[in-house]
C-alpha positions as a Markdown table, in Angstrom:
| # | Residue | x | y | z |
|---|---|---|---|---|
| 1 | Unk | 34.4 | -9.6 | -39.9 |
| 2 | Unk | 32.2 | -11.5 | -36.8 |
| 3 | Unk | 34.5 | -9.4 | -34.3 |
| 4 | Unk | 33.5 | -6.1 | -36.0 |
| 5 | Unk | 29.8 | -7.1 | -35.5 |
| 6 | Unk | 28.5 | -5.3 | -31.9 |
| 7 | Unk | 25.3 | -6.7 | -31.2 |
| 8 | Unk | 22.9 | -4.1 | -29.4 |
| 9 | Unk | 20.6 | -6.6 | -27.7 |
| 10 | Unk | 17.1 | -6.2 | -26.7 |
| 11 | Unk | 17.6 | -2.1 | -28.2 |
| 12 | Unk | 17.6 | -3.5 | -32.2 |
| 13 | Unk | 14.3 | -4.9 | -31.4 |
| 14 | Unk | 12.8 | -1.7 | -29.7 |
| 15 | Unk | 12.4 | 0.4 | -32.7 |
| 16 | Unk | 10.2 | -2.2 | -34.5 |
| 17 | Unk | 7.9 | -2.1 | -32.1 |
| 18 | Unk | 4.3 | -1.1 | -32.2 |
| 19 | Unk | 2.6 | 1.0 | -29.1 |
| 20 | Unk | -0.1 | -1.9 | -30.0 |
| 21 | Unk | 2.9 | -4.8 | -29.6 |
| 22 | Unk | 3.6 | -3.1 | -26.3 |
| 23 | Unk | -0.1 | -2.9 | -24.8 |
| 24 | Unk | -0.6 | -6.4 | -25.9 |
| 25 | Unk | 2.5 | -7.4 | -24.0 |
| 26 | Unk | 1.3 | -5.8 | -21.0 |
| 27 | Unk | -2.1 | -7.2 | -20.9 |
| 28 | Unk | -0.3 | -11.0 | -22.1 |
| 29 | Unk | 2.0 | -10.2 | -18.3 |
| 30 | Unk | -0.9 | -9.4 | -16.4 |
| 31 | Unk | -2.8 | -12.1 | -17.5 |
| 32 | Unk | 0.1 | -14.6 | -16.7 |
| 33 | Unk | 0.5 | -12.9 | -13.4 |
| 34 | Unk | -3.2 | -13.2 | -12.4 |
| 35 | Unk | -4.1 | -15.8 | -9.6 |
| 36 | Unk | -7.8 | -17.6 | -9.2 |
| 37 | Unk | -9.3 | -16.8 | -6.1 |
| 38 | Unk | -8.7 | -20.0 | -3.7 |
| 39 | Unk | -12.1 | -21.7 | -3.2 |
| 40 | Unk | -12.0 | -23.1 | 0.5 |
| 41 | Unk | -13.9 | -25.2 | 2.2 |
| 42 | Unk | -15.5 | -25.7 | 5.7 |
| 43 | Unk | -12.9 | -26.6 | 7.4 |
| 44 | Unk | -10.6 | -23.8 | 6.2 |
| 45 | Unk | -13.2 | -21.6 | 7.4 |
| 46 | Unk | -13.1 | -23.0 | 10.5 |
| 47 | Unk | -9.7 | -22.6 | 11.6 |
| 48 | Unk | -9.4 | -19.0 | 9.9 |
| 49 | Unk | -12.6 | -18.1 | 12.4 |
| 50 | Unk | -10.4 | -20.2 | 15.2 |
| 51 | Unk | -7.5 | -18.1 | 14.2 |
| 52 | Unk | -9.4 | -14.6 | 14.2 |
| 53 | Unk | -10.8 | -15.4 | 17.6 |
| 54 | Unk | -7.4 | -16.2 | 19.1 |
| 55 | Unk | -5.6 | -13.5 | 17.8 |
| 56 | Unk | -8.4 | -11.1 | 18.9 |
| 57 | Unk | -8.3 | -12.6 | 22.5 |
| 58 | Unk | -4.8 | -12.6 | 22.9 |
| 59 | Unk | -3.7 | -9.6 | 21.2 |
| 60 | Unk | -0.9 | -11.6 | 19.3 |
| 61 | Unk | 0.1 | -10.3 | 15.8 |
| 62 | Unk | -1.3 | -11.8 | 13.0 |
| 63 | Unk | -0.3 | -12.7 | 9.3 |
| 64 | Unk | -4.0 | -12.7 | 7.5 |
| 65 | Unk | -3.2 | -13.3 | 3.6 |
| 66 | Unk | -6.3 | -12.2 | 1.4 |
| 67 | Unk | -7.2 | -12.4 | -2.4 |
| 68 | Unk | -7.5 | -8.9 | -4.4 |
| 69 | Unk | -7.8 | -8.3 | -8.1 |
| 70 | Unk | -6.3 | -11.3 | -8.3 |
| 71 | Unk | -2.9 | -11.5 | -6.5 |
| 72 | Unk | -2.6 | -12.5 | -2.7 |
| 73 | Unk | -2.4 | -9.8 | -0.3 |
| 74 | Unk | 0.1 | -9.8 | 3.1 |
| 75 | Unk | -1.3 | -8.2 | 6.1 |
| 76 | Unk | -0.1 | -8.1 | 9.3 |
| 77 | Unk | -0.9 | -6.5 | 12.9 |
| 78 | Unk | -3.1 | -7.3 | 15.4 |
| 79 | Unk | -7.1 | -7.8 | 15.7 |
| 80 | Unk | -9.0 | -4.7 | 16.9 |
| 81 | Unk | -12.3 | -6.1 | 16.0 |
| 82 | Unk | -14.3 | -8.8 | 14.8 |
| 83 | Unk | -17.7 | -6.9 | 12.7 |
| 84 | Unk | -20.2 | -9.2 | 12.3 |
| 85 | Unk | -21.9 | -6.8 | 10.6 |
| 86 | Unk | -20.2 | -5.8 | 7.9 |
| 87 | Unk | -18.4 | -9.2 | 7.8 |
| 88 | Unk | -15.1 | -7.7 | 8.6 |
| 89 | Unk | -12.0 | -7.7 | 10.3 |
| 90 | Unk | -10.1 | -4.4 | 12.0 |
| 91 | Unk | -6.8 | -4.8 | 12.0 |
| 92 | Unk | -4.2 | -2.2 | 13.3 |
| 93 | Unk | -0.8 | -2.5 | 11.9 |
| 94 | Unk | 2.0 | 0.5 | 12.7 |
| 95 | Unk | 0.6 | 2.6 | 9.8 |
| 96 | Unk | -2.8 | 2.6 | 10.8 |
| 97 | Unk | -6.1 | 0.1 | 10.7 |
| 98 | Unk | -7.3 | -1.7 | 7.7 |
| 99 | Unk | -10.6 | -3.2 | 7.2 |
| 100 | Unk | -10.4 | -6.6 | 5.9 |
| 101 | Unk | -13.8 | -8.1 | 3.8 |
| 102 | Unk | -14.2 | -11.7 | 5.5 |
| 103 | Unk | -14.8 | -13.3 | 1.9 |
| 104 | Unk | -11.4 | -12.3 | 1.0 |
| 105 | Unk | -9.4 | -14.3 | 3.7 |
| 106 | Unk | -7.7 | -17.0 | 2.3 |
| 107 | Unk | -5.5 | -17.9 | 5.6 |
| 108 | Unk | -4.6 | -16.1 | 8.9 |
| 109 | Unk | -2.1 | -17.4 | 11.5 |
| 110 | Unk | -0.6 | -15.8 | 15.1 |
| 111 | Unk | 2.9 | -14.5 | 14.9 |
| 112 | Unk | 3.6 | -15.1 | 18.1 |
């Protein structure tokens, strides 16, 4: 009798859901998946400004690892430009240049 039995898996449990059940699933991952903003302190901000400077100098590429809707970010290339202005950071990568919000940083190192 038990070797007659197929079971189907996950695909039994599919048809009793709700399009509710599924948003609410959805919004449950995202939630998991969401990362606080890293609160840094002087020092940090030190050595990322020590790091930006270098890179810019030097031309070396640069990993700079930024904060958005919260998940971290990967960027890499090299410094263009340093905007005091706008509190921003130009960095050229094969595809093109991004404009990185300072406030967003949460660590930058040289490649090579």
């Amino acid at each position: 009798m038990i070797e007659g039995n197929r079971d189907r898996g996950k695909i039994k449990w599919t048809s009793l859901m709700l399009p509710e059940h599924l948003e609410r699933l959805r919004k449950w991952q995202a939630e998991d998946d969401y990362i606080d903003q890293p609160q840094l302190d002087q020092l940090d901000w030190d050595n990322i400004q020590e790091t930006l400077e270098t890179a810019l100098k030097r031309q070396c590429e640069t990993e700079i690892k930024i904060w958005q809707d919260g998940k971290i970010v990967y960027h890499q290339g090299k410094i263009k430009e340093i905007n005091i202005q706008s509190k921003a950071v130009i960095m050229e990568d094969p595809f093109g240049k991004d404009r990185i919000p300072v406030i967003k940083i949460v660590s930058t190192r040289c490649l090579n």
